[in-house]
C-alpha positions as CSV (number, residue, x, y, z in Angstrom):
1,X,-28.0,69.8,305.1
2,X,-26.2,70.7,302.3
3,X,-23.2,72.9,301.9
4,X,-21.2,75.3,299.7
5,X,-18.3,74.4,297.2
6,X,-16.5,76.7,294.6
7,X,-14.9,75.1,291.8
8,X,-12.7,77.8,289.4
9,X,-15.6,81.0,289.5
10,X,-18.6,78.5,289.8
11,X,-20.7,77.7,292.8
12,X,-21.8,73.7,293.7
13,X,-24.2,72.4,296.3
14,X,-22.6,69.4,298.0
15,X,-25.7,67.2,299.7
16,X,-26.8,63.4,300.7
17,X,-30.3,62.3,299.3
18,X,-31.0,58.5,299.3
19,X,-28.0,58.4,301.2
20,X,-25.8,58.8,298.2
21,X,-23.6,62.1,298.1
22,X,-24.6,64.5,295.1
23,X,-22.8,67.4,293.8
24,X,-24.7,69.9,291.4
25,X,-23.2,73.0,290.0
26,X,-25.4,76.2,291.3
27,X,-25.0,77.7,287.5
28,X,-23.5,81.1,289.2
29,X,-20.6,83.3,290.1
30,X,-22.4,85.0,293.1
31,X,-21.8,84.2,297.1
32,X,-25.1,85.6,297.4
33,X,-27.4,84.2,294.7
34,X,-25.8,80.9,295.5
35,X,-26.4,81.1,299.0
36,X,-29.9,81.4,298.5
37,X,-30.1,78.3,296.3
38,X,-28.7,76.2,299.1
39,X,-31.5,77.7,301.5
40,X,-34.1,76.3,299.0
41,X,-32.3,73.1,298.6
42,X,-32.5,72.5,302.2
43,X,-36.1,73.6,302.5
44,X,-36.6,71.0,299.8
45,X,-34.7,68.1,301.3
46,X,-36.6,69.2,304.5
47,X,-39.9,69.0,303.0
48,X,-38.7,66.0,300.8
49,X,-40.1,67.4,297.6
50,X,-37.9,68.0,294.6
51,X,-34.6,69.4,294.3
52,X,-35.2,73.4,292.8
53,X,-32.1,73.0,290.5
54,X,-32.9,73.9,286.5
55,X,-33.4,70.8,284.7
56,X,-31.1,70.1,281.1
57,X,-32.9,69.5,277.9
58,X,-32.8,70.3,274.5
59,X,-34.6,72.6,272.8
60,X,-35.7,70.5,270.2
61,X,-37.1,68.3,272.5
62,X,-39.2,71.3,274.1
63,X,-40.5,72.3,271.1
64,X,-41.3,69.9,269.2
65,X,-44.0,68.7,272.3
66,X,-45.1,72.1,272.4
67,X,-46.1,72.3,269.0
68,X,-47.7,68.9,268.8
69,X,-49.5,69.7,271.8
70,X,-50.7,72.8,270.1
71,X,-52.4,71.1,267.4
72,X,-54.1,69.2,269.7
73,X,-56.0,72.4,271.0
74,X,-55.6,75.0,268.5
75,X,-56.6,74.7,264.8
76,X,-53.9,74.0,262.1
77,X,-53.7,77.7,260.8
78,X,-53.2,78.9,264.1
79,X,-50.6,76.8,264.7
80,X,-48.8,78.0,261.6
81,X,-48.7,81.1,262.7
82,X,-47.2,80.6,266.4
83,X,-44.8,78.1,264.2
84,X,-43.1,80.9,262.3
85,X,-42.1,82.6,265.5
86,X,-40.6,79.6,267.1
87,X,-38.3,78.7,263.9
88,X,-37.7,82.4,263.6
89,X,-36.3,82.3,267.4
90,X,-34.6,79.0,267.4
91,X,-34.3,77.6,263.6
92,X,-34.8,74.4,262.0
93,X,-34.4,72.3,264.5
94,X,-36.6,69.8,264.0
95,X,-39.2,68.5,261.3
96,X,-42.1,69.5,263.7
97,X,-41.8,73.0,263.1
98,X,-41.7,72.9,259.9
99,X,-43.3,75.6,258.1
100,X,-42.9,74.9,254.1
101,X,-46.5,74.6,253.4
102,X,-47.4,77.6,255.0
103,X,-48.7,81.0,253.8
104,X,-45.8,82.8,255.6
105,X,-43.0,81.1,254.5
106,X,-44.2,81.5,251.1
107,X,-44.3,85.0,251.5
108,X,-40.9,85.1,253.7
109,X,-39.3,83.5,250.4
110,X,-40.8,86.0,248.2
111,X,-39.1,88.8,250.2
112,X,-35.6,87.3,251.6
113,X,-34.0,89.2,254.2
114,X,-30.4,89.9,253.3
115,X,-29.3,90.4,257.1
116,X,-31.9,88.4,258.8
117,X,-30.8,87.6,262.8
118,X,-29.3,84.6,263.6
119,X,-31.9,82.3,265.8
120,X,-31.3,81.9,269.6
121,X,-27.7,80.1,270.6
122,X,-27.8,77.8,273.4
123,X,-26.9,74.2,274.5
124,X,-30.4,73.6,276.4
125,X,-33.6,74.6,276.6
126,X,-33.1,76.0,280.0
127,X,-29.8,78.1,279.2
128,X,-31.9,80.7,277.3
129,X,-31.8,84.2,278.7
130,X,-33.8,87.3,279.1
131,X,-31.1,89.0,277.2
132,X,-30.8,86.2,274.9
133,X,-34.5,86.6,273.7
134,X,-34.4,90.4,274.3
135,X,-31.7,90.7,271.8
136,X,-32.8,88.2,269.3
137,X,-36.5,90.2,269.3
138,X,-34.0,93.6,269.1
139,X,-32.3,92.1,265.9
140,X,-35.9,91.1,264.2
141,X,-37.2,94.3,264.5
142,X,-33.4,96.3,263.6
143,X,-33.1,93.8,260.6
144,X,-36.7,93.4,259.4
145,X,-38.7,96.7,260.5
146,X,-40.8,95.2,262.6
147,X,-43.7,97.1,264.0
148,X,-44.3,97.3,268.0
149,X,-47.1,94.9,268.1
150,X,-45.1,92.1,266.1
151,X,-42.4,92.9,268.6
152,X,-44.2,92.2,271.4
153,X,-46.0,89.2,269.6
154,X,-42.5,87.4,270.0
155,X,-42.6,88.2,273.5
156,X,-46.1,86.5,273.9
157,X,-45.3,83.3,272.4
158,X,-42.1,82.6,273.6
159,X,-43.8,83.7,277.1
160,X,-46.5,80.9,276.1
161,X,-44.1,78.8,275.4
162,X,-41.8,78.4,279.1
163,X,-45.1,78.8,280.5
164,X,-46.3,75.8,279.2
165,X,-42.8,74.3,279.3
166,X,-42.5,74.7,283.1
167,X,-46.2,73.9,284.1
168,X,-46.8,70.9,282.3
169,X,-43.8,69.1,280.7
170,X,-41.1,69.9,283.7
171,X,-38.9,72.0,283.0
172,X,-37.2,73.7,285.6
173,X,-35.3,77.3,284.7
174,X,-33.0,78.8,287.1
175,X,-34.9,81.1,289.4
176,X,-38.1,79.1,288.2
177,X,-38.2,82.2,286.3
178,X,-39.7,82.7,282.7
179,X,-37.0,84.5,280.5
180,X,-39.4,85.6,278.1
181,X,-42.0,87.3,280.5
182,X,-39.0,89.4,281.8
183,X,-38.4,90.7,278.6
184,X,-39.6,94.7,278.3
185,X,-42.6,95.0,276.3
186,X,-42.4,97.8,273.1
187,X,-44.1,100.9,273.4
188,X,-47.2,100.1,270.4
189,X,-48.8,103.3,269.3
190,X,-52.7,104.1,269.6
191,X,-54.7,101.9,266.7
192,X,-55.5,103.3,263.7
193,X,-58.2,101.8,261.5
194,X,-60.1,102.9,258.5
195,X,-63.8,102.6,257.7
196,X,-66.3,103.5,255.6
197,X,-68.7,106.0,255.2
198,X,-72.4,105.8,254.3
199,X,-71.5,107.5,251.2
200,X,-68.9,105.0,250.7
201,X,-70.5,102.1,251.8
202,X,-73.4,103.3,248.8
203,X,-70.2,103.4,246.5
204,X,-68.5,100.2,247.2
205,X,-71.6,98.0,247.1
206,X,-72.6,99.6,243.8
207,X,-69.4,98.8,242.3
208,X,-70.0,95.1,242.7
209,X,-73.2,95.1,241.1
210,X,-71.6,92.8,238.1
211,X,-70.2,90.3,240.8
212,X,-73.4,89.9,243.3
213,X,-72.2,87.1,245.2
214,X,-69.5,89.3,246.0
215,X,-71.5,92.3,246.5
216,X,-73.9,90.0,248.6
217,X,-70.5,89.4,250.7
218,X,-69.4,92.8,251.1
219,X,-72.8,94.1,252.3
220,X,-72.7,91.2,255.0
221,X,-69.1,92.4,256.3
222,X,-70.0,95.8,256.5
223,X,-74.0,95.6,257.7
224,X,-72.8,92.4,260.3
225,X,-69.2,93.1,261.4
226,X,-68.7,89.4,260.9
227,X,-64.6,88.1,260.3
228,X,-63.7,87.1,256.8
229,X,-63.6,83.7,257.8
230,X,-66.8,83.5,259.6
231,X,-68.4,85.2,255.8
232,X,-66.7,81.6,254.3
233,X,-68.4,79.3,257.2
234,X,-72.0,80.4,256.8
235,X,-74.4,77.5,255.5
236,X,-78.1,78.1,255.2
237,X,-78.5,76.1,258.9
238,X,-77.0,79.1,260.5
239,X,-79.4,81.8,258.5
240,X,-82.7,82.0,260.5
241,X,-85.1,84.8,258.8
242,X,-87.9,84.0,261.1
243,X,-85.9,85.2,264.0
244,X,-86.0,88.5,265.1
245,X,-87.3,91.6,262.8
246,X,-85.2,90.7,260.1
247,X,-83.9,87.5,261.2
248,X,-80.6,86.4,262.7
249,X,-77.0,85.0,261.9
250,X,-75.6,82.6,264.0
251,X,-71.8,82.9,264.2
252,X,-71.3,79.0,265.9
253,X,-68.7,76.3,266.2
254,X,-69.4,73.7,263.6
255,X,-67.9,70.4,262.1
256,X,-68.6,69.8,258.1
257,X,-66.7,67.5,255.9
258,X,-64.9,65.9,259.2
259,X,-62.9,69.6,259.7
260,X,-63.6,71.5,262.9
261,X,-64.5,75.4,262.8
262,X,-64.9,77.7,265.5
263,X,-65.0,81.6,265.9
264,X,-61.6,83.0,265.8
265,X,-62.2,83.5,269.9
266,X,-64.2,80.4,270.6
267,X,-67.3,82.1,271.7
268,X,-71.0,81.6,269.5
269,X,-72.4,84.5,268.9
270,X,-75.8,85.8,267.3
271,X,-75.8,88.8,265.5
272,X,-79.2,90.7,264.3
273,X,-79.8,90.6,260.4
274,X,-80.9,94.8,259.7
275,X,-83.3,95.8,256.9
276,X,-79.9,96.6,254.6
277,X,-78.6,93.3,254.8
278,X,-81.7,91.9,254.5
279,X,-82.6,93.7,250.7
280,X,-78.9,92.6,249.8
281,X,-79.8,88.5,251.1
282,X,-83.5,88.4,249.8
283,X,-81.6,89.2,246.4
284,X,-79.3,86.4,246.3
285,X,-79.8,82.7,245.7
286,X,-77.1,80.6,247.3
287,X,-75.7,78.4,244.4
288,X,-75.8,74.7,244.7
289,X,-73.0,73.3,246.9
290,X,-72.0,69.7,249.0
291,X,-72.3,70.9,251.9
292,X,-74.9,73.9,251.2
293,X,-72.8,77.0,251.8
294,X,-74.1,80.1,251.6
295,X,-70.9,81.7,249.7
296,X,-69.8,78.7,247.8
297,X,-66.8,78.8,245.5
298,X,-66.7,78.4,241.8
299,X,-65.9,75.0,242.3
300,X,-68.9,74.5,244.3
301,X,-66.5,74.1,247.7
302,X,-65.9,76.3,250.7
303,X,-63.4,79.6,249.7
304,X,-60.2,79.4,250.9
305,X,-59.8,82.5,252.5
306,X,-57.0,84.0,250.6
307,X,-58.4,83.3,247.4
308,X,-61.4,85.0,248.3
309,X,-59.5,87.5,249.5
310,X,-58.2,87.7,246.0
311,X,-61.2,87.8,244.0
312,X,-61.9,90.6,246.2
313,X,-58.9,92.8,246.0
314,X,-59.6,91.9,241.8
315,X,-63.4,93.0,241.9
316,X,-61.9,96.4,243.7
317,X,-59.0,97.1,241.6
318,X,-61.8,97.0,238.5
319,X,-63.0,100.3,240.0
320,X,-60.1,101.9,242.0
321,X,-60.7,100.7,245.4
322,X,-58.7,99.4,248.0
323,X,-61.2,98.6,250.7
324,X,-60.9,95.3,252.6
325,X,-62.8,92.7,254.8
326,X,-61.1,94.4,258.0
327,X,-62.2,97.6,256.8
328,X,-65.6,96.5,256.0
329,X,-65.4,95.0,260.0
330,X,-64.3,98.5,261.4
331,X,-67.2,100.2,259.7
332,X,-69.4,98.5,261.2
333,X,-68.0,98.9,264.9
334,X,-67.2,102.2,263.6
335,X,-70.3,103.5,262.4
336,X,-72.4,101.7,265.6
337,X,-70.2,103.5,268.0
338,X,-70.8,107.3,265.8
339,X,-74.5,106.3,266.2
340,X,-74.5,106.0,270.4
341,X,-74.3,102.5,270.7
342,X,-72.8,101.0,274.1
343,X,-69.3,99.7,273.7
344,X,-70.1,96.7,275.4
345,X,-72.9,95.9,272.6
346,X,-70.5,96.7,270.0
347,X,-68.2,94.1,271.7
348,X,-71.1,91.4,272.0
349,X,-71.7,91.2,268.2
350,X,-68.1,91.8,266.8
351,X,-67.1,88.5,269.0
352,X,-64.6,91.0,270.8
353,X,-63.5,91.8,274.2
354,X,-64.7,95.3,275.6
355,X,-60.8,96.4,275.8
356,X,-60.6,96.1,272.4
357,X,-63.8,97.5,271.1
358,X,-63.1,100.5,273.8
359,X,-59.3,101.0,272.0
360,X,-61.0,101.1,268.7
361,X,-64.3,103.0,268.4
362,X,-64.4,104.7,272.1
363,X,-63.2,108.2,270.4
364,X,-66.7,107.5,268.1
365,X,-69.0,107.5,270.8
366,X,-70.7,111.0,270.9
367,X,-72.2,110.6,273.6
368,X,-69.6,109.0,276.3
369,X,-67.8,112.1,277.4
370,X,-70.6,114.9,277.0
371,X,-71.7,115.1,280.2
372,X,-68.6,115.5,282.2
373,X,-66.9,118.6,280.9
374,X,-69.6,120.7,282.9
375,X,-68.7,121.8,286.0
């Protein structure tokens, strides 16, 4: 059994386990909430499983095995990214979150933020609120302009983050609630995307007729849908032109060099080659590389994606357009979808979930709503 003490406003739970007596403060004001504690302490001592009383540990601690676990199952870049979030919502706290090296905190110091929001305040890991985190997104978005869906990208990954905390390395919040997940997701307005048309598609490519490896590129984003990234993996291995009518690309997890690649949703994918990529390929001859990529840098090694991305906006800018590798993805989607093609076929060669495809393109389809307007 195990009974009720108040000590000033604060609630303890007075009980015998291994026969020694053990007092542990409830963490609240309230007859009532502490009252139910006490039930579930006494259904766990009755049981003889563990105490449900929040555990204490720092949040350096927590995060630093979080992130080190992440790089064991996510790639580097990735982890970057979830990285700036977590030192946004709880500082430098240790050297394992780190960001210096990467692309965002370059650009972060580039544009300082003269009234950026203090990171999340507390003693231990498991003192953190709902309306601690609630407030500290409130500030980021007051303070920086953040849009809806970077909002509610806070929300994710600290929601990801107690998750993980309380499944796998122990941690026990009050309530065995997660703060984060109770957190009230922003409102994110409908996507809006740009693509091209075919008399813009016929305008871009011919702009890049001085750079054809670029051009080459282009035509591949915009006739395959493929990711930028993916473009930058391609080696002649994953190129087959006997396959199918014009052949096929296979979009596939690799390892060159010793560095793991995957697709950005860890799915392999094959994605029909049509007769305009296929006059744009038969035209280009893959220069000389190590490890015999398709789109090889000038220095003969894989593009890094931002300096690709680089040469691009540069080749564009030479002839007053702004059009980019996302772009070049929605037209694709974009132009499928205005032609009658399923949503769910769309989804299968963009490497994208149905829900997605269906919030982007489903307003294309002609043909999905036609028949149900007549009575």
């Amino acid at each position: 059994m195990a009974s009720l003490k108040k000590r000033g406003k604060t609630y303890y739970a007075q009980y015998y386990q291994g026969g020694q007596q053990k007092r542990v403060s409830l963490g609240t004001n309230s007859l009532q909430i502490a009252k139910e504690k006490i039930r579930r302490i006494e259904s766990a001592l009755a049981q003889g499983s563990d105490i449900p009383l929040p555990t204490k540990t720092s949040i350096a601690e927590v995060v630093t095995a979080y992130v080190e676990h992440l790089r064991t199952i996510r790639a580097e870049r990735n982890v970057q990214r979830d990285t700036y979030y977590l030192r946004e919502a709880f500082g430098s706290i240790c050297p394992a979150i780190s960001i210096k090296n990467s692309r965002i905190s370059q650009k972060a110091k580039k544009r300082p933020c003269k009234n950026a929001p203090k990171p999340i305040l507390a003693n231990y890991f498991e003192q953190v609120t709902t309306a601690d985190i609630a407030q500290h997104i409130a500030a980021q978005v007051r303070s920086k302009g953040l849009a809806p869906k970077t909002a509610n990208r806070f929300r994710e990954i600290l929601t990801r983050l107690y998750n993980w905390a309380m499944q796998q390395y122990g941690i026990k919040m009050p309530e065995n609630l997660n703060p984060a997940a109770k957190v009230e997701r922003y409102k994110e307005k409908a996507p809006q995307i740009s693509f091209l048309s075919i008399a813009q598609i016929k305008e871009q490519l011919l702009s890049l007729e001085e750079t054809p490896q670029i051009q080459v590129m282009v035509a591949l984003y915009i006739y395959a849908g493929i990711r930028r990234e993916e473009a930058l993996w391609l080696t002649s291995k994953d190129v087959d032109f006997e396959a199918g009518t014009y052949g096929m690309l296979r979009i596939r997890a690799k390892i060159i060099g010793g560095e793991h690649w995957q697709p950005k949703t860890g799915v392999n994918r094959v994605i029909p080659i049509s007769s305009n990529l296929r006059k744009y390929l038969d035209s280009y001859t893959p220069p000389e590389s190590k490890d015999d990529w398709i789109f090889p840098s000038p220095k003969g090694t894989r593009w890094d994606v931002d300096n690709f991305s680089k040469r691009l906006r540069k080749a564009n800018k030479s002839v007053k357009l702004t059009w980019t590798c996302l772009d070049y993805r929605h037209t694709f989607g974009s132009q499928l979808a205005m032609k009658g093609e399923s949503l769910y076929k769309i989804s299968k060669l963009l490497g994208n979930s149905p829900e997605i495809c269906r919030k982007h393109y489903a307003a294309l389809s002609p043909d999905s709503l036609l028949d149900c307007v007549e009575f």
